[in-house]
C-alpha positions as CSV (number, residue, x, y, z in Angstrom):
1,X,185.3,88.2,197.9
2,X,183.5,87.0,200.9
3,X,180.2,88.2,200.0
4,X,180.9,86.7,196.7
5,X,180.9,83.1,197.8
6,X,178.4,83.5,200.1
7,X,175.9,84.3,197.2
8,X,177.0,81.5,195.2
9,X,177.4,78.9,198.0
10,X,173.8,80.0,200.4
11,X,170.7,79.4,199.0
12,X,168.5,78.5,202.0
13,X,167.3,81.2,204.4
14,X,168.7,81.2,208.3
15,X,166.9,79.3,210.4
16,X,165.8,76.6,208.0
17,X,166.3,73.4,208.6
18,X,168.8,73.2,205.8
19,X,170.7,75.6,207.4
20,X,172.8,72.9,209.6
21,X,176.1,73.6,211.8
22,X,179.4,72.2,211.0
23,X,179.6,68.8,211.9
24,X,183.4,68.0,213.0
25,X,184.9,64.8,211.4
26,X,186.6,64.2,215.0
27,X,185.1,65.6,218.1
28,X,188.0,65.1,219.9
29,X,190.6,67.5,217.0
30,X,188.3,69.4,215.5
31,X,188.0,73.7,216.6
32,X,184.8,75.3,216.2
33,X,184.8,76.2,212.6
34,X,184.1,80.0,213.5
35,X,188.1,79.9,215.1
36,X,189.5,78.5,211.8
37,X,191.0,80.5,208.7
38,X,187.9,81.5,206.4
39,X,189.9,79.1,203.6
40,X,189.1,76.8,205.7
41,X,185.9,77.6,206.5
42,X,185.1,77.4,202.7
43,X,186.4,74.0,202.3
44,X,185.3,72.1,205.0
45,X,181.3,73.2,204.4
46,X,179.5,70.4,203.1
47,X,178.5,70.6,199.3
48,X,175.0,71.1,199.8
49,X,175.6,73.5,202.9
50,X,175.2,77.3,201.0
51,X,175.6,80.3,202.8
52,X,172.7,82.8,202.9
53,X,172.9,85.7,200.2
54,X,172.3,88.9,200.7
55,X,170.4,91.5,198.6
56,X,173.4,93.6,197.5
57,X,174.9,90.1,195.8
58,X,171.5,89.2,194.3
59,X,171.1,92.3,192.1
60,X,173.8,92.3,190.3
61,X,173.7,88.7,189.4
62,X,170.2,89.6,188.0
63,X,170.6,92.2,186.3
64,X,173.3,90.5,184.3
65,X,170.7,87.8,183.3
66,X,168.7,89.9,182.0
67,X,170.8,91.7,179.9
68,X,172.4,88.5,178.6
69,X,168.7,87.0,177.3
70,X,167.9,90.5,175.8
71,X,171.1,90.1,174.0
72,X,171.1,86.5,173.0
73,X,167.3,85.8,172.6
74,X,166.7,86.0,168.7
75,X,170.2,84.6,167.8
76,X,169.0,81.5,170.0
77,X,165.6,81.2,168.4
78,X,166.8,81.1,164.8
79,X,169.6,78.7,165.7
80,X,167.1,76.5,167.9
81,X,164.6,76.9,164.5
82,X,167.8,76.1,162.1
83,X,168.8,73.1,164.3
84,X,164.7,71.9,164.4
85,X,165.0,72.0,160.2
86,X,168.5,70.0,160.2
87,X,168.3,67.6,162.8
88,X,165.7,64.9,160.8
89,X,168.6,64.8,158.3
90,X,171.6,64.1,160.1
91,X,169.4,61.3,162.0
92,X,168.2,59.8,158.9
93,X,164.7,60.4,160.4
94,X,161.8,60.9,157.8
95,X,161.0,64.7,156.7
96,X,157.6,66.7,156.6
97,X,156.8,68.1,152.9
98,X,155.8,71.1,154.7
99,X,158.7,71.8,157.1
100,X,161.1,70.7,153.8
101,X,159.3,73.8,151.6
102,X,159.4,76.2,155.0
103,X,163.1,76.8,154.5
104,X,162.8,76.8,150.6
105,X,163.2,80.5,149.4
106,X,160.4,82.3,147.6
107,X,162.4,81.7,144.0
108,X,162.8,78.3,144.8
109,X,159.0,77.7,145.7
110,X,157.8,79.8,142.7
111,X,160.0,77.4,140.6
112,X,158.6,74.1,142.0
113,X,154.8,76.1,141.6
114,X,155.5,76.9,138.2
115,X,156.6,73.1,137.0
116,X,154.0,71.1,139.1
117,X,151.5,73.4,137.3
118,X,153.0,73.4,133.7
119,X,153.8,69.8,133.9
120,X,150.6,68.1,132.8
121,X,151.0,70.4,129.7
122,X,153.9,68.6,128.4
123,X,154.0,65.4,126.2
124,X,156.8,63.1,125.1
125,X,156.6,62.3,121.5
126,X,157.8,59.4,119.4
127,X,157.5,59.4,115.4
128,X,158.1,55.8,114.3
129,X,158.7,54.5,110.3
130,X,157.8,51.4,108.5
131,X,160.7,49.4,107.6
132,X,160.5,45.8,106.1
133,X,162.1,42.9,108.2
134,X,165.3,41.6,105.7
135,X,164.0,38.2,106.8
136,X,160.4,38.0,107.2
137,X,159.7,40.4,104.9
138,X,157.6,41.9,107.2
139,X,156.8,45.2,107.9
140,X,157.7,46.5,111.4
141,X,157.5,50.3,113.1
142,X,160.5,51.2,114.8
143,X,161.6,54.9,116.4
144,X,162.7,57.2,114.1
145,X,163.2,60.0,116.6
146,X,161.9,61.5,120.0
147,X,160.7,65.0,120.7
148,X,158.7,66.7,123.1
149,X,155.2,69.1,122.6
150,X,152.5,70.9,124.7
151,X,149.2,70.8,124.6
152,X,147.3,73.8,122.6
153,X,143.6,73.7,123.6
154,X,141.8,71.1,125.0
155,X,140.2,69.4,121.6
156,X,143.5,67.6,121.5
157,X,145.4,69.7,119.4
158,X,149.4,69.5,120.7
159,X,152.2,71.1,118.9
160,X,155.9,70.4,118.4
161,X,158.7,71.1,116.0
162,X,158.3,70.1,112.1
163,X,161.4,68.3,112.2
164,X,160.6,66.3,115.1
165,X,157.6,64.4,112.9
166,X,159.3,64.6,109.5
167,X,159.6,61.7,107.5
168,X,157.5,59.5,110.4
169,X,154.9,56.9,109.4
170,X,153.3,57.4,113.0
171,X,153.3,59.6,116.1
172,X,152.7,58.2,119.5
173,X,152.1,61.1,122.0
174,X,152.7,59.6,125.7
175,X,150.9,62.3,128.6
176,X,152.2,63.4,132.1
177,X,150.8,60.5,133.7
178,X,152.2,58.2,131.4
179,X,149.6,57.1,129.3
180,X,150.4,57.0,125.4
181,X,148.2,56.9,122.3
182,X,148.5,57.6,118.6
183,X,148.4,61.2,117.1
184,X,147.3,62.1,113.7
185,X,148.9,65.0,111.8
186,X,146.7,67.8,111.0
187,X,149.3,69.9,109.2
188,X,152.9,71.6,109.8
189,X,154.3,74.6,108.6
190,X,157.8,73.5,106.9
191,X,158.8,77.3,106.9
192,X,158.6,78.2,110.5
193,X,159.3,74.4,112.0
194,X,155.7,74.2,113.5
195,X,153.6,71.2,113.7
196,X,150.2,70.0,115.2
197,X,148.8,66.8,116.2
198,X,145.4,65.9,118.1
199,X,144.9,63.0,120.1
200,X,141.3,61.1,120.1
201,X,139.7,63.1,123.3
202,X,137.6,60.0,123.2
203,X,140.8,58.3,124.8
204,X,141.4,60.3,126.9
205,X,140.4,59.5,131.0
206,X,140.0,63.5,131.8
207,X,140.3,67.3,129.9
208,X,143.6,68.0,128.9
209,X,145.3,71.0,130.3
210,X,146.3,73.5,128.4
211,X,149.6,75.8,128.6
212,X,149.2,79.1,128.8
213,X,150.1,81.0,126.0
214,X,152.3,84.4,126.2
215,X,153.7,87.3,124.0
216,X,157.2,87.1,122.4
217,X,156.7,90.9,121.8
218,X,157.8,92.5,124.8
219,X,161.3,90.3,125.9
220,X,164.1,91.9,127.6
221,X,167.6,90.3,127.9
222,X,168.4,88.8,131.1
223,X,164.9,87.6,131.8
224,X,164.6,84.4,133.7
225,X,162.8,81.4,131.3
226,X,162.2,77.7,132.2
227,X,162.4,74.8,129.7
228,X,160.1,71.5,129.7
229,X,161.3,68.9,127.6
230,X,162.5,65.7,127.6
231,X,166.1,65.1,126.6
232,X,167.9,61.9,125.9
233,X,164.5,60.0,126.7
234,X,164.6,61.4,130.2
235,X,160.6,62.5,130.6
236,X,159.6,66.3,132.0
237,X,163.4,67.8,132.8
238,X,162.9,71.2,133.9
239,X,166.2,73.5,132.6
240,X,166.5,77.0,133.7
241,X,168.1,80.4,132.4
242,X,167.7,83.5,130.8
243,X,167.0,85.1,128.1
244,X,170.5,85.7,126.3
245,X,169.4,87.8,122.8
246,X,166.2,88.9,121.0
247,X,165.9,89.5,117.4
248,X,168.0,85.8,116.3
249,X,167.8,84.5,113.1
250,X,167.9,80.9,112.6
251,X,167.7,79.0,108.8
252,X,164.4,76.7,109.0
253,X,166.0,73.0,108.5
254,X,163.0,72.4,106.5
255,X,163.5,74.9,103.6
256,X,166.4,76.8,104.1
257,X,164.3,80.0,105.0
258,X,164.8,82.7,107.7
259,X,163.1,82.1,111.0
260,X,163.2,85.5,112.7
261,X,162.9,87.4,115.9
262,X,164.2,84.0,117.6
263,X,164.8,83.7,121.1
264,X,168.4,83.2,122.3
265,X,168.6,81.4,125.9
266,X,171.2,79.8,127.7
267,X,169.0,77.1,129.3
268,X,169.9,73.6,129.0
269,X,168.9,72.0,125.5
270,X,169.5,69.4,124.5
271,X,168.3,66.3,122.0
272,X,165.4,65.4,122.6
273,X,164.0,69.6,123.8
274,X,162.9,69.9,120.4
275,X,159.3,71.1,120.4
276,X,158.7,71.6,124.2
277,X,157.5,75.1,125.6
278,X,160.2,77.7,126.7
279,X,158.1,79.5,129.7
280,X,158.5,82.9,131.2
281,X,158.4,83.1,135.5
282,X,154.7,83.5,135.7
283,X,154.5,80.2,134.1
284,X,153.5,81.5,129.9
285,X,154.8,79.9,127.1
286,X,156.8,82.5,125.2
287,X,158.3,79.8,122.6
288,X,159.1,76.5,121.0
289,X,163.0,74.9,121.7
290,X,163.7,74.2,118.6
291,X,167.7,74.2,118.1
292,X,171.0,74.3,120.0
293,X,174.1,75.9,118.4
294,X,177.4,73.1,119.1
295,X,179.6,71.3,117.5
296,X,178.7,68.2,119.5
297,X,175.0,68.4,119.0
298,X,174.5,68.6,122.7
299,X,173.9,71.9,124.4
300,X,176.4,74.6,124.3
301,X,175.3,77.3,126.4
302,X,173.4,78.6,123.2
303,X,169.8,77.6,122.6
304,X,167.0,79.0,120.4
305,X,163.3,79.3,120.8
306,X,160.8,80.3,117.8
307,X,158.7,83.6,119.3
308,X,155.6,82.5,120.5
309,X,153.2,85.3,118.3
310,X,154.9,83.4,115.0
311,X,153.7,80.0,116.4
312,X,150.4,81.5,117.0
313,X,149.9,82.6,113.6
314,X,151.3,79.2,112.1
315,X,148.9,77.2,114.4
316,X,145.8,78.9,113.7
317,X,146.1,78.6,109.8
318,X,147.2,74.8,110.4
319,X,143.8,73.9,112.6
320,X,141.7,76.2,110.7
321,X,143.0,75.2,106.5
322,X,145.0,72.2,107.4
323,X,148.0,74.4,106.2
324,X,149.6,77.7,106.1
325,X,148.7,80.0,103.3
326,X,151.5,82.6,102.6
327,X,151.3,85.7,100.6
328,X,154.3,84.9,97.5
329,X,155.9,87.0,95.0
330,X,156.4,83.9,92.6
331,X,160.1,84.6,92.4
332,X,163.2,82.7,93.1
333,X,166.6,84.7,94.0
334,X,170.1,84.1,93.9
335,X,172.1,83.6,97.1
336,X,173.1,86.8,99.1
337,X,176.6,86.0,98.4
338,X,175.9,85.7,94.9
339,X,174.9,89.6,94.9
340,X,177.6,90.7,96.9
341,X,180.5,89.9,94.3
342,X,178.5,92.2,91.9
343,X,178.7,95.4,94.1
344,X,175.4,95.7,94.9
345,X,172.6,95.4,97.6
346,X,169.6,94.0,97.3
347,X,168.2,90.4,96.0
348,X,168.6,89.1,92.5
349,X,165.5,87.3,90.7
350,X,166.5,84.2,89.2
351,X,163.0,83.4,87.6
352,X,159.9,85.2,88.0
353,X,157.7,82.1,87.6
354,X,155.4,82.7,84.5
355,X,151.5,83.3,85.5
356,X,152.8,84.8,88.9
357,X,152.3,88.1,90.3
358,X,156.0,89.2,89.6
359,X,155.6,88.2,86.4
360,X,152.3,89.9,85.9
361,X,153.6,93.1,87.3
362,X,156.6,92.7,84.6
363,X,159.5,91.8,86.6
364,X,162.5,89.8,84.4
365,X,164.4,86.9,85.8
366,X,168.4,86.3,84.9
367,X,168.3,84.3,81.3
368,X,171.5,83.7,79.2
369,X,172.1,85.0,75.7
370,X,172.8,82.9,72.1
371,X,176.6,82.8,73.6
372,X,175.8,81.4,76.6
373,X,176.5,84.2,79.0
374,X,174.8,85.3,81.7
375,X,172.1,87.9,81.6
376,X,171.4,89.4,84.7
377,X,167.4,90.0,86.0
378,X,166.2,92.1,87.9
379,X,167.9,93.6,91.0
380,X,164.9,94.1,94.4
381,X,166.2,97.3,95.9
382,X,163.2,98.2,97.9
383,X,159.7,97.9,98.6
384,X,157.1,100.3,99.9
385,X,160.2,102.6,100.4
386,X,161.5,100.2,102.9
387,X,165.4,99.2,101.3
388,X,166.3,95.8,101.2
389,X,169.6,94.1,101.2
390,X,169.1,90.4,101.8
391,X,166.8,88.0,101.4
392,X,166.1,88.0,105.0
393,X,164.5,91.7,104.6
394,X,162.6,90.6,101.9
395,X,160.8,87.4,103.9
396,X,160.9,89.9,106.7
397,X,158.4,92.3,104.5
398,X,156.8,89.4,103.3
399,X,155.8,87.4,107.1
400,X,154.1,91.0,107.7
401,X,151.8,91.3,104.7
402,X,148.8,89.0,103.9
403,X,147.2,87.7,100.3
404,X,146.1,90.4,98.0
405,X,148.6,93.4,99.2
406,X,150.0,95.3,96.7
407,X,153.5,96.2,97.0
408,X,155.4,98.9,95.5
409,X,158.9,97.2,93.7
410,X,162.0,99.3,93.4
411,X,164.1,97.1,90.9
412,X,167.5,98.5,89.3
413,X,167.4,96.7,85.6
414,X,170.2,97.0,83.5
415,X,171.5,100.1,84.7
416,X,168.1,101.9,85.8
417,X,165.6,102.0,88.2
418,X,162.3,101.1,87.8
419,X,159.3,100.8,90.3
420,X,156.8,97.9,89.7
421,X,153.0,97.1,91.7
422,X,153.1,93.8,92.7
423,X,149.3,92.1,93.9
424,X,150.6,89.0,96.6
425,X,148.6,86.2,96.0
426,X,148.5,82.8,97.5
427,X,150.8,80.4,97.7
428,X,149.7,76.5,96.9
């Protein structure tokens, strides 16, 4: 115990000057302080007096030290780092971008990356109509609905939804930087909701930038996707999820006819989505938002994008023909339910359309007889060997095949089968 609070009370070497003797607060009372109890001793030492340490009590004290910073050194650095990075906000003193994105994780900066660089790509659109002023009597554009697009090659060319232009007198297209100028339509494809626009480059104050295009082909489930858009008016939202489901089917609002190999995702879509890009991590458009399954109309959990390699198909035709040509049958069929009551699979002609190539090749729609019953036509069983049950297997065959294939018709009429060559021509 001695030797213990000599090392913590002597500093200064004998013989210093520091090193002074006790000084008695009465000369008269006081014993030399070397006669006195060592408690004593201790307290009546002046503060700054220490007593001189030897080596033994110095080495342990050190070695202690040592050990302790070993010990504690990186836990201190990253909290002294950590409290650096926190301490601007609880003062309220203004932040560094680059000390704000130095403790953003690698996700998180890929995800700010990906929309800064994807954002120029994305338009807000407005379709207006003419309606006359009950009044005046004169003719004034209002909104008819909002929408978003992307831009598809840098000769102006953007493309949305069908439905998002449908029905509108005029389409003003408004750019990332806020700019907006009139669109003219170039053509739309009603059957897979795909439309494109182009914007006078001469306009325009720079290039355009346009977004990368993807593959739909090679999807998995539970890959991460982004979503540009601009719901409820609110200009370049970013929404982010996954891929939920590959291989959807969604009816085309336009004509009733089966989109397929859609793209289910559960990222945020919502009104006003509708023709903006759906984007894969490395910042590729792999589809269109084009619907939201919910009974309120807002999103649900339950979005769906058309595939990317059908909007590339649609788009090409539309800028190169100003439409889509399509291979056709010239039929019309009844609906799958229709078939269903009878017992049988496969799709029901209604009316082969006369001049057409299912009626060229002989196949017989449903006609009634002098009482008024109905005769049934021709059943569609399979084609090139490939059996079909639905309608949705016959568009299926049909998106695959182009103008002028010949197609080999299994049809069960009356109560036999029959094979017919049907040559696809265009449609008008």
């Amino acid at each position: 115990m001695p030797a213990l609070m000599s090392a913590r009370l002597h500093t200064t070497p004998p013989g210093s000057s520091a090193a002074l003797a006790f000084r008695p607060s009465s000369a008269s009372t006081a014993r030399p302080l070397a006669q006195r109890p060592r408690c004593q001793q201790q307290q009546e030492r002046e503060p700054w007096q220490p007593t001189q340490p030897t080596q033994q009590s110095q080495q342990p004290q050190q070695l202690a030290e040592e050990v302790w910073w070993h010990r504690h050194r990186r836990p201190l650095a990253a909290t002294l780092a950590a409290l650096a990075a926190v301490t601007p906000l609880l003062l309220g003193l203004p932040i560094d971008v680059a000390d704000a994105r130095a403790v953003l994780t690698a996700e998180e900066r890929n995800t700010i990356g990906l929309f800064q660089r994807s954002r120029p790509s994305v338009v807000y659109i407005t379709s207006l109509t003419t309606r006359r002023d009950a009044f005046t009597l004169n003719m004034l554009e209002i909104p008819q609905g909002e929408g978003s697009g992307f831009v598809y090659d840098k000769n102006g060319h953007i493309v949305t939804n069908y439905h998002v232009i449908r029905g509108a007198s005029d389409v003003l297209i408004t750019l990332a930087g806020g700019k907006g100028q009139p669109a003219k339509v170039v053509g739309y494809d009603e059957d897979k909701d795909v439309a494109v626009l182009q914007i006078d480059m001469k306009e325009m104050d720079g290039p355009l930038v346009p977004l990368p295009l993807g593959t739909s082909s090679d999807l998995e489930v539970g890959q991460k996707v982004f979503a540009i858009g601009n719901p409820f008016g609110l200009d370049h939202t970013l929404t982010t999820g996954v891929i939920s489901g590959t291989g959807r089917e969604i009816n085309s609002g336009n004509t009733g006819r089966p989109i397929q190999d859609v793209i289910q995702t559960d990222a945020a879509i919502n009104p006003g989505n509708s023709g903006g890009p759906l984007l894969d991590s490395g910042g590729a458009m792999i589809g269109i938002n084009t619907a939201i399954y919910s009974q309120s109309g807002n999103s649900a959990g339950v979005g769906f994008a058309i595939p990317v390699d059908v909007v590339k198909s649609s788009v090409e035709q539309i800028i190169t023909f100003g439409k889509v040509v399509r291979p056709i049958m010239g039929i019309s069929f009844a609906p799958d339910q229709s078939i269903e009551q009878l017992g049988v699979n496969g799709v029901l002609v209604l009316n082969a359309r006369d001049g057409g190539p299912a009626s060229k090749a002989g196949i017989k729609g449903s006609t009634r007889d002098e009482y008024g019953r109905l005769v049934l036509g021709d059943i569609i069983l399979a084609i090139d060997g490939t059996r079909i049950n639905s309608a949705s297997d016959l568009y299926r065959i049909l998106d695959k095949c182009s103008v002028g294939d010949k197609l080999d018709v299994e049809v069960l009429r009356a109560d036999s089968k029959e094979h017919v060559v049907i040559t696809l021509e265009a449609s008008a």
